[in-house]
N, C-alpha and C positions, 0 to 999 in steps of 0.2 A: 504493500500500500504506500503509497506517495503522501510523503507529509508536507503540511504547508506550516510555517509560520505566521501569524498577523498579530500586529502588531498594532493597539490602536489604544488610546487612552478614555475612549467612552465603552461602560462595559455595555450598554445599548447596542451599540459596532459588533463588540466581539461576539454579544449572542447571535446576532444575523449572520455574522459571517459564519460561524462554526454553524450555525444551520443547516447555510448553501452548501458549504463545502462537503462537509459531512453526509450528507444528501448527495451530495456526487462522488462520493464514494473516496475525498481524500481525508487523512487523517488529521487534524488539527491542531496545533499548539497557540495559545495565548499568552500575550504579555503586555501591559500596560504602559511600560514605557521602553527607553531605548536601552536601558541598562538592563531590566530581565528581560530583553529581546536577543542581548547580547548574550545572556546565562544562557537562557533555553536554547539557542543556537548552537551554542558549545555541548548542550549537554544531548539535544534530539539529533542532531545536525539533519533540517529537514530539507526537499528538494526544491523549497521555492519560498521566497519572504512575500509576503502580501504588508505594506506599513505605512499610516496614516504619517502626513507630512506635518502635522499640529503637536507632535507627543511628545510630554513633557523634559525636562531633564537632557540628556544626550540629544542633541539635535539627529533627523531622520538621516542627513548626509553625513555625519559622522558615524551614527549607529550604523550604517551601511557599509560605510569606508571598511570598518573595524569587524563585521562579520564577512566582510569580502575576503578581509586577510584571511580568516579562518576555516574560511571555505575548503571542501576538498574538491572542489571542484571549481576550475578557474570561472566557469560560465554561469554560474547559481542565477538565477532569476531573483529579480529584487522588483518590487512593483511599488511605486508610490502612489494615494490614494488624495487626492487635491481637491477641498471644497471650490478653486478658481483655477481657470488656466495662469491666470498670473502669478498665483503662486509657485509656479512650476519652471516659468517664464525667468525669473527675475530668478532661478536660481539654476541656471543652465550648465552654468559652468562643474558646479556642485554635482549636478546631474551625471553629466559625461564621464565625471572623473571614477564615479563606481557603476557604469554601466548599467544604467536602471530604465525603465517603462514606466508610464504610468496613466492612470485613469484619473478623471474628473464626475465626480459625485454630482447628482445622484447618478449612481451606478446600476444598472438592471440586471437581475442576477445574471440574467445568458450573457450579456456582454462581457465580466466577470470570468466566467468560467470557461469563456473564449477565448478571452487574453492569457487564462492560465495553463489552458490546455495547450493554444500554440507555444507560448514560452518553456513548458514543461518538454514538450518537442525537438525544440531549437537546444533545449539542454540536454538533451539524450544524445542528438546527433554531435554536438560541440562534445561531450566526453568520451564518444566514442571516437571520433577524429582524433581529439588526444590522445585516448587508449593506442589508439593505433597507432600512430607519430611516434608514443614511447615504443611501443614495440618492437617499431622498426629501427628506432634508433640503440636499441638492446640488443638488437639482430644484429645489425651494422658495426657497435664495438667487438661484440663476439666475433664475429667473422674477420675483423680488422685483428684481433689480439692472435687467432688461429695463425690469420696469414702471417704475419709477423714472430711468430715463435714458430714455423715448420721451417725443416730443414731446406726443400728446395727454393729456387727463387720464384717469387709470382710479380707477373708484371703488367699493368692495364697500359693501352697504348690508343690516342683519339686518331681520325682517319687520316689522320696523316702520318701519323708514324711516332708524335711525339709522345713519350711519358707521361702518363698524368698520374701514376701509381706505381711504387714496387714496394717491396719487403724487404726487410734487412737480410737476408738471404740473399736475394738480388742487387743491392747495394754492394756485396760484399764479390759475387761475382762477377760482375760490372768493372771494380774495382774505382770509382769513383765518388766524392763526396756525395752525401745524398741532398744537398740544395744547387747542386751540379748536374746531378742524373733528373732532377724535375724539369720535364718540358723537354730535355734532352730529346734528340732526330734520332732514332737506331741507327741510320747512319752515318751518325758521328763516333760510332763504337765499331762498328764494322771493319774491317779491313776492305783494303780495294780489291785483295781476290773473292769477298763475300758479298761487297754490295749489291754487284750486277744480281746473282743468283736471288738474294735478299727481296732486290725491289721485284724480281721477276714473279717470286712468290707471294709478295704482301699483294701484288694488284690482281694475282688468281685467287686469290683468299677473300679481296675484295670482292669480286664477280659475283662466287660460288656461293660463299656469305654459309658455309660449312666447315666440320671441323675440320682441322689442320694437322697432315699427316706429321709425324716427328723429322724434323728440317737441322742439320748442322750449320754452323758457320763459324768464320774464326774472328775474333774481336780484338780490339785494342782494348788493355784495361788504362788505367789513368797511369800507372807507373810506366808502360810504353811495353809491359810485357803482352804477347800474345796468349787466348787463352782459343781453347775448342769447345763450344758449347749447346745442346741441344733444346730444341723450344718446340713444344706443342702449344698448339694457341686457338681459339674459341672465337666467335665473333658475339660485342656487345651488340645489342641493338635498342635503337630509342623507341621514343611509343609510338612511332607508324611501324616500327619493327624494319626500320632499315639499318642495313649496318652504320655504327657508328663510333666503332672504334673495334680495340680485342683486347683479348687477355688469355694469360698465360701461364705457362709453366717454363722454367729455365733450369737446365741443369748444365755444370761443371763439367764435361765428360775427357777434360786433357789426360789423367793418369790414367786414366781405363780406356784411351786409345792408344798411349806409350806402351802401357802394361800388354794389348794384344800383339803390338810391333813387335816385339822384343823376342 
């Protein structure tokens, strides 16, 4: 059941209101002014304030301010209830600053429970958008910490070629600083016996926009030593689903081509 707050300083109000409400099936809390509007908020935490702009003690934009902080949910609906528009008017600023709605008295019940029913709404979908935002953004550090503690190298690359991601694995077989390898052209690491074969494969890669069979090449690392390295690579794609870059996998394979020569 969906609870509301209201907040009003005539108990005349509060019995009307817990009436409607209650009658519509939500559950009700009362307080008379802004300080136990403030208590009961902390202690019910319900899913929508309903609160008279007259009520005594704490002013309605403060008592709002101060249950916004408390909120678990950044989008709480807060309804102010204004015997004039001018009252509402002339405090605009106050308004904006906690994100509130508000109706002007006399109030008809269905109007009332119009306004609450779409703001209850609007609050459902705004914490599920959050929900989800954290989600992904829990998803996103996981996967960032994965890729950053595995052994091989992973590396995202936009459709030109340049860097816009690796792993300290990849860092490390690259052999370049990692504010040096950002943005970095793969073939600025390449040797000139590898670029031709390189660029010949990233623009079939581009075409096919499929995976990418395991390809060698030989690179320059930053100290000027040559390294042999193997890359399997993936195509990203944006939301029309065209390619829009890739990503990959990189492996060191010099001593395990020594070690078969030999």
């Amino acid at each position: 059941m969906e609870k509301i707050l209201v907040v009003d300083h005539e108990l005349s109000n509060l019995y009307e209101y817990n009436t409607i409400l209650s009658s519509a099936g939500y559950g009700v809390i009362t307080a008379v002014d802004g300080k136990k509007g403030i208590e009961k908020y902390n202690k019910e935490k319900p899913d929508l304030v309903l609160m008279d702009v007259m009520i005594p003690g704490i002013n309605c934009y403060e008592t709002a301010r101060l249950i916004r902080e408390e909120s678990r949910s950044p989008h709480l609906p807060i309804i102010f209830i204004s015997n004039a528009l001018q009252d509402i008017e002339s405090s605009l600023n106050a308004l904006e600053s906690v994100a509130v709605d508000f109706l002007i008295k006399p109030v008809e019940d269905k109007a009332l429970l119009l306004k609450i029913r779409a703001s209850l709404r609007m609050k459902h979908l705004y914490d599920e958008l959050y929900a989800t935002r954290n989600m992904l953004q829990r998803s996103e550090a996981k996967y960032r910490t994965i890729l950053e503690t595995m052994q091989d190298g992973f590396f995202e690359v936009d459709k030109n070629g340049n860097l816009t991601f690796f792993n300290a694995a990849a860092t490390e077989i690259l052999g370049h600083p990692r504010e040096k390898l950002m943005g970095m052209n793969f073939r600025e690491f390449t040797t000139s016996e590898s670029t031709g074969p390189a660029e010949k494969h990233y623009i079939e890669f581009q075409k096919s926009g499929t995976q990418n069979d395991l390809r060698e090449y030989e690179i320059t690392r930053g100290d000027g030593s040559r390294r042999l390295i193997e890359i399997s690579a993936s195509v990203i794609r944006d939301r029309d689903s065209r390619p829009a870059g890739f990503r990959g996998i990189i492996r060191d394979i010099t001593e395990k081509k020594n070690a078969a020569s030999e």
